[in-house]
N, C-alpha and C positions, 0 to 999 in steps of 0.2 A: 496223574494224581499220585500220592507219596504212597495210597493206601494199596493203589493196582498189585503192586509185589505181591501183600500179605494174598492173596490168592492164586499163584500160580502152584501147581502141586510141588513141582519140583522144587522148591525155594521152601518147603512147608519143614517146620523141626521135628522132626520124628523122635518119639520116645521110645519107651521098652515094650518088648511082648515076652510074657513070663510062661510060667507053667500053666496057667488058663489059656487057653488058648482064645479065647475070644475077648480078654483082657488088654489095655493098651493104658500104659501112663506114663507119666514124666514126672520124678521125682521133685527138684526142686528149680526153678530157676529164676532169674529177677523181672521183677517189674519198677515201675516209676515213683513207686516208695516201701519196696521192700521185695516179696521174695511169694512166688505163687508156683504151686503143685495141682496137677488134672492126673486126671482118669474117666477112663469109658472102659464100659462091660457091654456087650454085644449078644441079644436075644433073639432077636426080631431075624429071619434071614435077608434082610436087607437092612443094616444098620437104622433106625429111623430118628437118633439123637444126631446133635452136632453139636462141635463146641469147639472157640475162639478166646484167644487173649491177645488184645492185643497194645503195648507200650508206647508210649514218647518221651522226651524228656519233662514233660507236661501234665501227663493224663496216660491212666490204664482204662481200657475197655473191657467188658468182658462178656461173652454173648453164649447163652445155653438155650439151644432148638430141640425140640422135642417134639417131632412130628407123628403122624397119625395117619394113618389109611395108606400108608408110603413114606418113601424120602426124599420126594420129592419136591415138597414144599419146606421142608428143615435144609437141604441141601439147599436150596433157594435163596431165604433167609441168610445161611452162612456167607455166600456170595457176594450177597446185594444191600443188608441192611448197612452195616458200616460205612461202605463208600457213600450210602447218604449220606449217614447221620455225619461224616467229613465235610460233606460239602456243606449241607447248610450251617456246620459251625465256621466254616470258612465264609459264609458268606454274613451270619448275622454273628460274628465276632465273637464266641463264645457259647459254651454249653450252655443250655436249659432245657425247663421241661417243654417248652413251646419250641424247640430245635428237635428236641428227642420222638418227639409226635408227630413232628412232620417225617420224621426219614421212619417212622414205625408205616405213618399214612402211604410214603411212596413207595414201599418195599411191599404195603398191599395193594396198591393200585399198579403196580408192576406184575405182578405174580396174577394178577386179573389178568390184565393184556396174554399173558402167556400162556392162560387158559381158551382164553379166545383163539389166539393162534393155534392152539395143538387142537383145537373142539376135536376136527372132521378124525381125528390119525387118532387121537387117545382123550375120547370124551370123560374117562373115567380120572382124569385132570382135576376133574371140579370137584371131587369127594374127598381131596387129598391134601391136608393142611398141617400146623404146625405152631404149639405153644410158643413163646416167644419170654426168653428171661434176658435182660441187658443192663449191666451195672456201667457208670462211667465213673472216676475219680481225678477230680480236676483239684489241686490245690489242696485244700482242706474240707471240700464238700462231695459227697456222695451222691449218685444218682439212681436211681434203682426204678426200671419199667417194666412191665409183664403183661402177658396175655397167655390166659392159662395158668395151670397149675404146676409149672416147675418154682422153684422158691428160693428167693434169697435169705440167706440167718446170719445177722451180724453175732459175733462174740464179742462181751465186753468183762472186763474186772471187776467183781462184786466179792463181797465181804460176806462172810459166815460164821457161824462159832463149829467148832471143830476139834476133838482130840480129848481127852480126858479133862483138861484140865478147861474146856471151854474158851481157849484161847481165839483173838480172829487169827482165818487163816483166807487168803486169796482164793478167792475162788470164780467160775466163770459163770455170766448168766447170757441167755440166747435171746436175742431180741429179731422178731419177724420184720422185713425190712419191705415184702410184696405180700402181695394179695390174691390170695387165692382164689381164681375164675372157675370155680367146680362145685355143678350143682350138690357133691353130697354135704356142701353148709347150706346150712339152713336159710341162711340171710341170701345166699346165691339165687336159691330155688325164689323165694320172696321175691327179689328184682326180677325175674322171669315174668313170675304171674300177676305184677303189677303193672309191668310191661306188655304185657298180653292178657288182657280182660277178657275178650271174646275169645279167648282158646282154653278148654278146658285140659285139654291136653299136651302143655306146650312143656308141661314135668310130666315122664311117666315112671313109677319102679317097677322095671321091669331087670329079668336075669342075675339079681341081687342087687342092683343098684337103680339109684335116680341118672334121668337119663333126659336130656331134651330132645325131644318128640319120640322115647326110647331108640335113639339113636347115639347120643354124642353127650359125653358128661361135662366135658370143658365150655365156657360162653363164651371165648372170647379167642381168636388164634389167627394169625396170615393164612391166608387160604379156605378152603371148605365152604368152596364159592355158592355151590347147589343150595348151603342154608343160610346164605346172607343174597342170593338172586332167583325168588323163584323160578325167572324161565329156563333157567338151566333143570331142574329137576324135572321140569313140565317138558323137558324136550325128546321126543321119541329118542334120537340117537343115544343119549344119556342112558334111558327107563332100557336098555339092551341089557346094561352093566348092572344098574345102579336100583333096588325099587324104586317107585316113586313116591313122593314125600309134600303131601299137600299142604303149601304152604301161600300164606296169604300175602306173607312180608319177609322179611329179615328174623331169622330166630337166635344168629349170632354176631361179634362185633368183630373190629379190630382196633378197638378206643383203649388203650392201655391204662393201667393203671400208674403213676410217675408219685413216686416220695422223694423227695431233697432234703437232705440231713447235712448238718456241719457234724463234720468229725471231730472226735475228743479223743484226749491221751488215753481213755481207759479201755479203749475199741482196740481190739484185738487182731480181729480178724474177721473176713466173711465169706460164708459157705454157701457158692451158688449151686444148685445139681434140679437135675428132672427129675417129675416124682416118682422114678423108681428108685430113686433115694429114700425119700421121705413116704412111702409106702414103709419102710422097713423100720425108719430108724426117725426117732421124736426129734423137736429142734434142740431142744435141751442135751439127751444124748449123744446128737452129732458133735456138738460143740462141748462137750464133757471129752469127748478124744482126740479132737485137734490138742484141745488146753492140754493133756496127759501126754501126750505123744510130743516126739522132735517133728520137727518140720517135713523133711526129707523123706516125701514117700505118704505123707498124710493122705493127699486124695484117695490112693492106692487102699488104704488105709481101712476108710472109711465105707469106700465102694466094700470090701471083703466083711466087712461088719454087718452091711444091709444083706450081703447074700448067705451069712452063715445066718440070718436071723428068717430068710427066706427058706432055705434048709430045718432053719427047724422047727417053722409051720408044717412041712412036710415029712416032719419024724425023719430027714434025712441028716445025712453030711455037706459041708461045703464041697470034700472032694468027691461025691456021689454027684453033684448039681456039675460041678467042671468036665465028666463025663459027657454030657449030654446036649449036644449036636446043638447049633442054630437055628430057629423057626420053632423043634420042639422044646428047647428053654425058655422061649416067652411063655409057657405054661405053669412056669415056677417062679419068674422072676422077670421084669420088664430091662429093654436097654435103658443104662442109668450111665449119666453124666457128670461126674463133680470136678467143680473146681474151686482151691480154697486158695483166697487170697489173702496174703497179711500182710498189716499196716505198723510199715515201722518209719513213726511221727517225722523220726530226728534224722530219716536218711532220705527227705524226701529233694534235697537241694541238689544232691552228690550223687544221687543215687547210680544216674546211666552216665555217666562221663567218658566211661568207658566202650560203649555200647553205643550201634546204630542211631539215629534221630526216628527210624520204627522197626518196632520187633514185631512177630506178630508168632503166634504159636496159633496150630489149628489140630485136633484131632482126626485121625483117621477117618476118610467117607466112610470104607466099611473095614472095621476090624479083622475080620475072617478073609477076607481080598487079600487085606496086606501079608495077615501070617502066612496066605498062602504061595502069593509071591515070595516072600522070604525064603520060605522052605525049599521051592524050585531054585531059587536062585544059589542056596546053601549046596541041593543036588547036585545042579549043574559043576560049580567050583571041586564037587569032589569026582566027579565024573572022568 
């Protein structure tokens, strides 16, 4: 398969690690109609984001995982979703959203099997899941599917008055492009508990927030098998790790959400990232600093905006926050993934002439692995 490459490590493009140490991006590089910038910040002591771009002369892909209870199931998804979603457009001729739903459906009914297989060695498999954000861009049409709360925000050109004199001046407006699977909307909580009559309890606020079965705020993700098959939670070896969690049915999905949009000259740009983005930073403000900013370094950018903003819910600094070790950083700021991609209309024929038939960029599995390899490796050369 063309796609097998885009996963082997060694083949993967590494970007920069700067003076954060648990920071990792790549400034600017092309895609299949224009020009895309990533970044990942690392809180969790085992990375638990993942994220993917990957080119043809046809179609960009672009994949934001955001796992939960581990990275195991994000790490999974980076893997495995793509080579479906390849095969079945190889087989039914073309993207759509009934192609994009079966490689979401195979990549969970995969990640099942592999819970089954590890049960007996590491039962604590089943508690361990992963939002799921995937943009495609084939032609002139957009794709955008999710489960969970990571999010995509298109930028487009919108008009204002502006300057003394009330003149128009160009300016950007943020249009939400996915759907946020997280009970703290209110419309979320609602599909719950119309979905579940006889549970009174299948929303709880508990520890500041809404919570399904005060457990788990996202509905909808690969993996986090325990609340989509009760025998796994009912199963003594499981209840060793995990409490147990009575459940009658299913209390989460992995039925994505899929929007199909034709693109227009006045779309800009679109900003995929997991919500320890958009914990920080409104859609509207995100896409105020791509418009403001050069291209080169945006992700970078934008991640540094969410943490100074993180900083100073805390009365801190950003460089007090860069201080402060792996595992105890997700106490101020979550792993955050962005990736911004921009749409330039008129380059989309020319664009890879020069370039492979697939590129694929992948982010670092764990940020702090790599710097720390580096380091040794920088030692050893002066050694």
């Amino acid at each position: 398969m063309m796609l097998r490459s885009c996963y082997r490590p060694l083949e993967r493009c590494f970007g920069k690690l700067r003076s954060d140490a648990l920071m990792w991006h790549m400034d600017l590089k092309p895609h299949s109609s224009g020009d895309f910038s990533i970044a990942v910040v690392q809180a969790n002591s085992a990375l638990e984001d993942q994220g993917q771009v990957i080119s043809s002369p046809f179609a960009t892909f672009v994949g934001v995982y955001d796992g939960h209870g581990g990275p195991e199931a994000s790490r999974f998804v980076n893997s495995r979703l793509f080579p479906h979603l390849h095969k079945f457009v190889m087989e039914q001729g073309g993207l759509s959203p009934e192609v994009i739903k079966k490689a979401f459906d195979a990549t969970e009914e995969e990640f099942l099997h592999l819970v089954k297989r590890s049960w007996t060695a590491k039962p604590q498999i089943a508690s361990v899941g992963s939002c799921c954000l995937v943009g495609a861009i084939t032609g002139d049409m957009l794709y955008v599917a999710n489960l969970g709360d990571s999010r995509a925000v298109l930028g487009r050109k919108g008009e204002g008055r502006g300057g003394s004199g009330g003149d128009l001046e160009m300016k950007v407006v943020a249009e939400r492009m996915s759907t946020d699977h997280n009970v703290a909307a209110e419309e979320v909580r609602k599909e719950l508990v119309d979905l579940h009559p006889d549970d009174s309890h299948i929303v709880v606020y508990t520890r500041g927030v809404w919570r399904i079965k005060g457990i788990i705020q996202v509905s909808r993700s690969i993996g986090d098998v325990y609340l989509k098959k009760p025998e796994f939670s009912r199963d003594p070896l499981f209840q060793q790790f995990i409490a147990p969690v009575p459940l009658k049915r299913a209390v989460m999905t992995a039925e994505p959400s899929i929007r199909s949009r034709k693109l227009r000259q006045q779309d800009l740009f679109i900003i995929f990232a997991s919500d320890g983005l958009w914990e920080q930073l409104s859609d509207q403000a995100a896409v105020e600093i791509v418009f403001k900013h050069p291209r080169a370094g945006i992700a970078k950018r934008l991640v540094r905006a969410a943490l100074h903003e993180a900083a100073k819910k805390r009365e801190m600094r950003y460089d007090d926050i860069k201080r402060i070790e792996k595992g105890i950083r997700r106490h101020f700021h979550d792993d955050i993934t962005v990736i911004v991609i921009f749409l330039d209309h008129q380059q989309r024929s020319s664009r890879f002439n020069k370039l492979s038939s697939f590129d694929c960029t992948s982010a670092p599995v764990d940020i702090f692995s790599l710097n720390s390899v580096e380091a040794e490796d920088t030692l050893r050369s002066r050694g």
